[in-house]
Structure formats: C-alpha cells, structure tokens
C-alpha positions as CSV (number, residue, x, y, z in Angstrom):
1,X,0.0,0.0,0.0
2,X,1.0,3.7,-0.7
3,X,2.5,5.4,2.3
4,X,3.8,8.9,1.9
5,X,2.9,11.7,0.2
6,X,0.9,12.1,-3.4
7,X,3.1,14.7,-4.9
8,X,5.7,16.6,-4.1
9,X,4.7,20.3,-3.0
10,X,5.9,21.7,-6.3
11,X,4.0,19.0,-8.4
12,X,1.1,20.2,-5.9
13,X,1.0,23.9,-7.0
14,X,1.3,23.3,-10.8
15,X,-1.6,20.7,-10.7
16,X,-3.8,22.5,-8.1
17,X,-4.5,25.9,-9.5
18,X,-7.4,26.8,-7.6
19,X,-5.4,25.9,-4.2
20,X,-2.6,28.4,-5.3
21,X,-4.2,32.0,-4.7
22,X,-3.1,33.9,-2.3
23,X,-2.8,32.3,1.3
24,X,-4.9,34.8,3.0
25,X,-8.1,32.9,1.5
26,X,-7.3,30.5,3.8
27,X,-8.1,29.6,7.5
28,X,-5.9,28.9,10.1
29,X,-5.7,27.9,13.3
30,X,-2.9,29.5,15.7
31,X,-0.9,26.8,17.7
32,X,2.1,27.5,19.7
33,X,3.0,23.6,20.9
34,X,3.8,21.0,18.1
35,X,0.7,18.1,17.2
36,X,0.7,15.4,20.3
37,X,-1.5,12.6,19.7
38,X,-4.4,11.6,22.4
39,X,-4.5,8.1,23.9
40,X,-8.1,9.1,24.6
41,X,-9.9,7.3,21.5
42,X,-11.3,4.4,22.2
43,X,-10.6,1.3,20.4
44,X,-13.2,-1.4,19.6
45,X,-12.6,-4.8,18.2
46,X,-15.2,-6.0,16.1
47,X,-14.3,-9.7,16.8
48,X,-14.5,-9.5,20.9
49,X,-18.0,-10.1,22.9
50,X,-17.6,-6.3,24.3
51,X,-18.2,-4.4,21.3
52,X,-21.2,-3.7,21.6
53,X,-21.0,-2.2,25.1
54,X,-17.7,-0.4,24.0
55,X,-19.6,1.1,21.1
56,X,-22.5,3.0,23.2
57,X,-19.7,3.7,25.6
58,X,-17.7,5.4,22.9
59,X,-20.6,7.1,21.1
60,X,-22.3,8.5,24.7
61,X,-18.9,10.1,25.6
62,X,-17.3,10.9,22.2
63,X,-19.4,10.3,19.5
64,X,-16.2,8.5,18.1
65,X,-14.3,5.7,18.4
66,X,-11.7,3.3,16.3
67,X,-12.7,0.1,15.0
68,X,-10.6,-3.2,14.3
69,X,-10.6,-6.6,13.2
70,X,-13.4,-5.1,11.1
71,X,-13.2,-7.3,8.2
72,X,-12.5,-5.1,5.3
73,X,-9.9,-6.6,2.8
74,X,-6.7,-4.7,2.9
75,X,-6.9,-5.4,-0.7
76,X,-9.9,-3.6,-1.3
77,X,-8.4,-0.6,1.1
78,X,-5.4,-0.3,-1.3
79,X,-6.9,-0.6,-4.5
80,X,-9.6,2.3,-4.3
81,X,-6.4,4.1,-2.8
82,X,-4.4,3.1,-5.9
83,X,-6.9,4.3,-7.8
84,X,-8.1,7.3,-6.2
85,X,-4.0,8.8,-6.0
86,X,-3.7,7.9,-9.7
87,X,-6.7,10.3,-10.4
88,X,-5.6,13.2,-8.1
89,X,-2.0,12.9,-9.7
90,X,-3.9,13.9,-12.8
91,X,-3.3,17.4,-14.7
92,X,-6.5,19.9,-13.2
93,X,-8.5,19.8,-16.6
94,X,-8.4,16.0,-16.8
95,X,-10.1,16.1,-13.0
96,X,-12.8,18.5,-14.0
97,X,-13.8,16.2,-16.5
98,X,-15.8,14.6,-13.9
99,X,-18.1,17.3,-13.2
100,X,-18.4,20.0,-10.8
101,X,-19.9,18.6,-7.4
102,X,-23.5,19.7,-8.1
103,X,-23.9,17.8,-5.7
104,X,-21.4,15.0,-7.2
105,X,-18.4,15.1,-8.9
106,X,-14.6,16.9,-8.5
107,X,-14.2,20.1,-6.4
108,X,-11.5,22.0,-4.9
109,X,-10.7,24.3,-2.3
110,X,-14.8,25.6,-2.4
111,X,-16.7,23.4,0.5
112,X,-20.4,24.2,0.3
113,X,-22.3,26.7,-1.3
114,X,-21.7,29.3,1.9
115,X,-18.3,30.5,1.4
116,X,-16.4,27.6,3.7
117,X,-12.7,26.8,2.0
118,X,-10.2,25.0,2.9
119,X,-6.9,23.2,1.5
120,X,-8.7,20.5,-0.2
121,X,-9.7,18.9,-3.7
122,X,-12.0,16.2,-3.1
123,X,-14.5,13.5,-5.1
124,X,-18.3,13.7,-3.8
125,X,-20.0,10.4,-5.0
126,X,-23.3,8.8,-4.6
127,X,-23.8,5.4,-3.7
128,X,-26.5,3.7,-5.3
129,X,-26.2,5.0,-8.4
130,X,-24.2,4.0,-10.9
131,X,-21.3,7.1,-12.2
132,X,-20.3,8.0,-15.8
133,X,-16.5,6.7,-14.8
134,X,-15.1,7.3,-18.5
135,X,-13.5,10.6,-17.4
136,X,-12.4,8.8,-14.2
137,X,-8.3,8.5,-15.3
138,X,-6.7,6.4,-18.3
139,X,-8.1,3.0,-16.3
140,X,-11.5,4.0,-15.4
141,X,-13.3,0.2,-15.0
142,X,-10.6,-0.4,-12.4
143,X,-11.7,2.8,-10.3
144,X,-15.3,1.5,-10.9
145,X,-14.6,-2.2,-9.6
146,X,-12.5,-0.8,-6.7
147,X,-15.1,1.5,-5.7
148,X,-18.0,-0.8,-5.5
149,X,-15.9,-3.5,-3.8
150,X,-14.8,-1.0,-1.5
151,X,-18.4,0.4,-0.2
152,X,-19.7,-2.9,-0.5
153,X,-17.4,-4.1,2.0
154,X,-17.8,-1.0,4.2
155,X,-21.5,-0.6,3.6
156,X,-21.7,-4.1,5.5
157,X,-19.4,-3.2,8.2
158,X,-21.8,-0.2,8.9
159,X,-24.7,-2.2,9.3
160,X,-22.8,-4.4,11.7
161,X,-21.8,-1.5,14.2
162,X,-25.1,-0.1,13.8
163,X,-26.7,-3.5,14.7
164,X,-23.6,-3.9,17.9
165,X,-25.2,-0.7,19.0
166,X,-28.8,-1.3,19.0
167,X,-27.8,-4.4,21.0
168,X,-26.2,-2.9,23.0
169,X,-28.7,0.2,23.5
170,X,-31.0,-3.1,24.2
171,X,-33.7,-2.3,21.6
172,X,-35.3,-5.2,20.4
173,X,-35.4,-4.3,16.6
174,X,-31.8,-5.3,16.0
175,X,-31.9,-3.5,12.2
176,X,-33.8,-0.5,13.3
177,X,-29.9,1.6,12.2
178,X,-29.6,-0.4,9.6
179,X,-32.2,-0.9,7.7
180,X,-31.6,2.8,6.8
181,X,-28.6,2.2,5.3
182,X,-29.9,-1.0,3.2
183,X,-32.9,0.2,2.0
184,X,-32.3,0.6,-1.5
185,X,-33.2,4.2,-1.3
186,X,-30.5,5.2,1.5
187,X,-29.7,8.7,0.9
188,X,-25.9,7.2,1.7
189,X,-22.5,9.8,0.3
190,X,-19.1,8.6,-0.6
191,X,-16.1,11.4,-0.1
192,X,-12.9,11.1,-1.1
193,X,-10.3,14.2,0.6
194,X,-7.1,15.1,-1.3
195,X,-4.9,17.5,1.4
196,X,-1.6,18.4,-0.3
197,X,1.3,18.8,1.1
198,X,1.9,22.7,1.6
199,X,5.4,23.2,3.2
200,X,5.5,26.9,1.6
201,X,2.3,27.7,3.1
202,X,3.3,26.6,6.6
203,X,2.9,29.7,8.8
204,X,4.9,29.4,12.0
205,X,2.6,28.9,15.0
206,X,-0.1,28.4,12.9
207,X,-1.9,25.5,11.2
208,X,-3.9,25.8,7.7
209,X,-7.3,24.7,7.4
210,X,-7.7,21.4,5.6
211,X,-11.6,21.0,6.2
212,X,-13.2,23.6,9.1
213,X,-14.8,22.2,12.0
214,X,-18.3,20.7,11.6
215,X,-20.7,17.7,12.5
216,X,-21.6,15.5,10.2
217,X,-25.4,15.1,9.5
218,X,-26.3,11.5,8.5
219,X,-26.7,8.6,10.6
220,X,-22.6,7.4,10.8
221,X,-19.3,8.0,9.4
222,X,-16.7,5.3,8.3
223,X,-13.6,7.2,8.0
224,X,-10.1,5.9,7.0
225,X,-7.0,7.6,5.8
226,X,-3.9,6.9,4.7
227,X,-0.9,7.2,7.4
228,X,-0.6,11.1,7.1
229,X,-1.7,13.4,10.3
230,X,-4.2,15.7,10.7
231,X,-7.5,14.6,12.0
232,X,-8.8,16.0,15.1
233,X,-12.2,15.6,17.2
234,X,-13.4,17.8,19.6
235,X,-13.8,17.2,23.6
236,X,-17.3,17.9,25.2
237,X,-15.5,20.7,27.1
238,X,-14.6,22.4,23.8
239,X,-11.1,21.3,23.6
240,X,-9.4,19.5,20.4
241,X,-7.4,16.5,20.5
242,X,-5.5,14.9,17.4
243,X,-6.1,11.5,16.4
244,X,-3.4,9.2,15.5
245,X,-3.7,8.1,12.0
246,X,-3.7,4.2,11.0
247,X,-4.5,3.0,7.9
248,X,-5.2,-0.5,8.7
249,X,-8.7,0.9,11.0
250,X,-11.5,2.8,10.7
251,X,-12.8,6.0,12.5
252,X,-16.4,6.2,13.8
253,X,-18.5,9.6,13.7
254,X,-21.6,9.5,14.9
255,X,-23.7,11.8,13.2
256,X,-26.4,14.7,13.6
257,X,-29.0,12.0,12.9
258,X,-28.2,9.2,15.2
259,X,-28.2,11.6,18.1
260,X,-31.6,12.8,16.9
261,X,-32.7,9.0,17.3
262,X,-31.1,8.6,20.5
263,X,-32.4,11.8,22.0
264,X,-29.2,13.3,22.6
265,X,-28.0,10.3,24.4
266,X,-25.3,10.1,21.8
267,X,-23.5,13.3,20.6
268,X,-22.4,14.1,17.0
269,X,-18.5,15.0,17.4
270,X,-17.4,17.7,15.7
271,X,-14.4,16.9,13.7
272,X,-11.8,18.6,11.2
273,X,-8.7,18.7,9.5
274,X,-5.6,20.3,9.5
275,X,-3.5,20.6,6.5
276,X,0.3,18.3,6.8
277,X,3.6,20.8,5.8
278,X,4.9,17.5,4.8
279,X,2.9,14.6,3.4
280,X,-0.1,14.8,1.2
281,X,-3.5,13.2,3.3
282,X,-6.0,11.2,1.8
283,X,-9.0,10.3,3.1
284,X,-12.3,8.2,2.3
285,X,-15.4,8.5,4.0
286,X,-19.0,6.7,3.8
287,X,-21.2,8.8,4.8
288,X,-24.8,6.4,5.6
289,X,-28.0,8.2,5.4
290,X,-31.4,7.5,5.7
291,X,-33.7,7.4,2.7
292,X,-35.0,11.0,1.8
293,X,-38.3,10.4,2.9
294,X,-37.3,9.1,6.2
295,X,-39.2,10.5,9.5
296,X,-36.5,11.5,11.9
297,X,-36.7,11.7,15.6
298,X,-36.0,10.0,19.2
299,X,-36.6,6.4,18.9
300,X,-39.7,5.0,21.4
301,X,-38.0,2.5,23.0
302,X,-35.3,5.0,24.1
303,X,-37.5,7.6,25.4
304,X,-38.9,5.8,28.6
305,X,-41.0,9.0,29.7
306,X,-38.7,11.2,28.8
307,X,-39.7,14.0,26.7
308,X,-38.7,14.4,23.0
309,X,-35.7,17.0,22.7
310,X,-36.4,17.6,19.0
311,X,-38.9,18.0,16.9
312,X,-39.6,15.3,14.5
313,X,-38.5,15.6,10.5
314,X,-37.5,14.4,7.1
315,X,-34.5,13.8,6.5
316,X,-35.2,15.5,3.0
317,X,-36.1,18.5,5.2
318,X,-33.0,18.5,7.2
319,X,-30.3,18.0,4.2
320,X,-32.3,21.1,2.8
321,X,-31.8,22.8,5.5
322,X,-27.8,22.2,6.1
323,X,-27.5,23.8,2.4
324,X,-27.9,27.2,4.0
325,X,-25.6,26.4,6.9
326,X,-21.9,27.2,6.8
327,X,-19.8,24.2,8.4
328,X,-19.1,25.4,11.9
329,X,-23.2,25.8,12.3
330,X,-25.2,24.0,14.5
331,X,-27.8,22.7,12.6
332,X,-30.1,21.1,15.2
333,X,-30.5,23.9,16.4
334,X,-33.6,24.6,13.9
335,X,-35.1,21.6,15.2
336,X,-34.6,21.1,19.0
337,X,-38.2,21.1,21.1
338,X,-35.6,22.3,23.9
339,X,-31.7,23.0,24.6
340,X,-30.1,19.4,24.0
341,X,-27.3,18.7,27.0
C-alpha cells in the first residue's frame, strides 16, 4: 500500500491551480505547541464479545471511536487508494472532467455553497447510483470495480456496528440503524479528501485549514486515511485533540441523525482537518444516510418518559436545511423542542 505523500509540494501547485491564490483565502488555526496525539480514543474490536457495550460507551462520551478486526480486505483498502492517488496525480483539466460537485463530482478548495474553503480537492460520490467513470483517469473500469468492492465491503461493516449498538442500546429491533442504510433508497455519500502537502504555506505557529470544524449530518461516518496526520475531534468541554492516523482501522462519527434517534444520548462530534507541511493526506469516507423520505426523531424504545428534545422531520427536510448552513453551524439547532445537553 501507498504510504507517503501524493506529490511533491511543487507538483502540488502546478496541478492544483485553484489551491494556489493567495494564502490569505485560507483559515488557520494559531498553535504554539507541536501536534501530540491523544491516547483518549477508544478502540473497539469488532471480533470480541464487548463491542457492543464499548460502542454506546464510545458514542455517549465521544461520539467516536476506532474500529478493528473489522473485516474489510486490505486489498480492497489499497486498491480504491491506488486508484483514487492515480486520479488526483492527474493534470486539473483532466479532473474536471468529472463534473463539478453539483452535488457530485470533483471540487477544490470551495466546501459548500456558503463561502467555507479550505486546502482541499475532493470527489463527492453517490452510492446507489451508478457514475459515468469514463473521465475517471486512463483505467477508469478499475476505479469502478475498486469503488464498489470498497463500499460494498464498508457498507456491510456499517450495518454491523449499527446492529452492535442497538444491542447494545437493548432495543429489540436489532436492524432498526440499519435498515436505513440497506434500503435501496438510503440517501448514503461517498467522499474522497485530497490534502496536499503545503510546506510553503506553513505559517509558523499556525496551522492551515484542511476542512473547518463541523458535524456530520447522517446517521454514521466510516472514515479511513492513509498514514498522514491531521484529524482531530473535539472534547465535550470544547477542547481539540489529534487522532493518531492508522491505515489498517477505521474512524467512527456518529452523526447529527443518530443523536436525533437517540435523544441526545449520543452526541455528533465535531471533527476537522488540518493541512500536513509535509505529506499529502487522503481520506475516504462513507457517509450512511437514511432514505429522503425518512421520519426522523428519538426512537420509542429509548424515550422511557422522557420528553422528545427535538422536533420530528424528514430527512429531505433536514439536508435542505444544512444547504444554508456554513460548516461550523449547528444545525439542530432549527429543530430542537428544547436545549439538548
């Protein structure tokens, strides 16, 4: 598997034109220590009787956790990797030939439609339907057949966490997470983040912006990236930690809809990314959703008396509604019944 960086820094500014205006487009975050990694995130094995008790633990007091022994092929890791590297390494007008990312396709630097940025080219990609790939590189069958091995594989390892968890929540309807994400209408997202390496834009004391701050709103996140830094989750007190990196395991983010179903017993953690002076990062993300017509709200069998702290919705009304948000927004917030703690 690929380990270090995508392109050099120079190769980085000729190919990425629309990352190479002037800096001050940019965010950054002012640090005066050096990146130390927290021993905080918990770790579940998939394999071991425990996970499912380990998972509500981790998602009631992080919304995050690691998972291993999670049966993804390593294969299947390294060859969407392959393949996704192969078409970031292309010239710019080669990668626009997949379309702008209205909602899906290629799109750089531009995160939204309300003026977030960040040091980023990425791939936005829907998963039940099937992609025009020819523009997808000189190979483009290959990125096809890694692709849908890929979520396949992941899409089933989802299910199985969200099933753990209802287990271990002790709800009797064992697929009642996912089902959502097997109905053949799930509203599920596939990302993949390009972060170039940016040495020359490497202020000292502070950090650039690879992708702001923000919760993600579907059900779960299945994150993995290759072995650069950079990832970092934030504390219920407010205070960011970094995550190590490990390419072999995945990352875990509950998201704004799960903790709508739990009634704010489980948190959606507010993640970003920031930008390595010396290896490029790549990242790939499943993001599983609910189908668009889904009713969202508290589950029954988790209330127990206790009174609904949001109000209930569609998740067709909610994605609607994060398309006016910038990143760093809390966008429960329209649709609490009262303050979530």
């Amino acid at each position: 598997m690929w380990r270090g960086s995508i392109t050099t820094a120079k190769e980085a500014r000729r190919r990425m034109v629309l990352l190479n205006k002037a800096t001050e487009q940019y965010s950054y975050i002012k640090t005066c220590i050096p990146t130390t990694f927290s021993l905080m995130i918990p770790v579940v094995d998939l394999s071991k009787p425990d996970a499912k008790t380990l998972i509500v633990k981790a998602c009631e007091e992080f919304g995050f956790f690691k998972v291993i022994n999670h049966g993804v092929p390593m294969e299947a890791i390294s060859q969407l990797e392959s393949e996704a590297i192969k078409f970031f390494s292309m010239p710019l007008n080669e990668k626009e030939k997949a379309g702008a990312p209205n909602p899906f396709g290629y799109g750089s630097k531009i995160i939204g439609h309300n003026g977030d940025v960040g040091w980023v080219e990425y791939l936005l990609l829907k998963t039940n339907q099937e992609h025009n790939f020819s523009t997808y590189g000189n190979n483009p069958e290959k990125f096809r057949c890694a692709l849908n091995n890929y979520m396949s594989s992941v899409r089933k390892m989802a299910c199985e966490i969200l099933e753990l968890m209802a287990e271990g929540l002790k709800i009797q309807q064992k697929d009642v997470f996912s089902k959502l994400l097997m109905d053949k209408h799930s509203d599920s997202i596939f990302r993949v983040n390009h972060y170039p390496a940016c040495p020359e834009l490497a202020v000292k004391g502070e950090n650039l912006i690879g992708f702001g701050e923000h919760t993600d709103p579907q059900i779960i996140s299945l994150l993995r990236s290759n072995n650069t830094s950079g990832l970092q989750i934030s504390l219920r007190d407010g205070s960011w930690i970094s995550v190590p990196p490990d390419h072999k395991s995945f990352f875990i983010n509950v998201g704004d809809s799960l903790q709508v179903m739990t009634n704010g017993r489980f948190r959606s953690v507010r993640h970003r990314v920031l930008a390595n002076g010396i290896k490029a990062r790549l990242s790939m993300i499943y993001f599983g959703g609910p189908p668009l017509s889904e009713k969202v709200a508290p589950l029954p069998s988790l209330m127990k008396g206790k009174e609904s702290l949001y109000k209930e919705f569609t998740w067709f009304e909610y994605k609607n509604s994060t398309y006016g948000s910038r990143l760093a927004d809390n966008r429960l917030g329209h649709f609490e019944r009262i303050t979530a703690s």
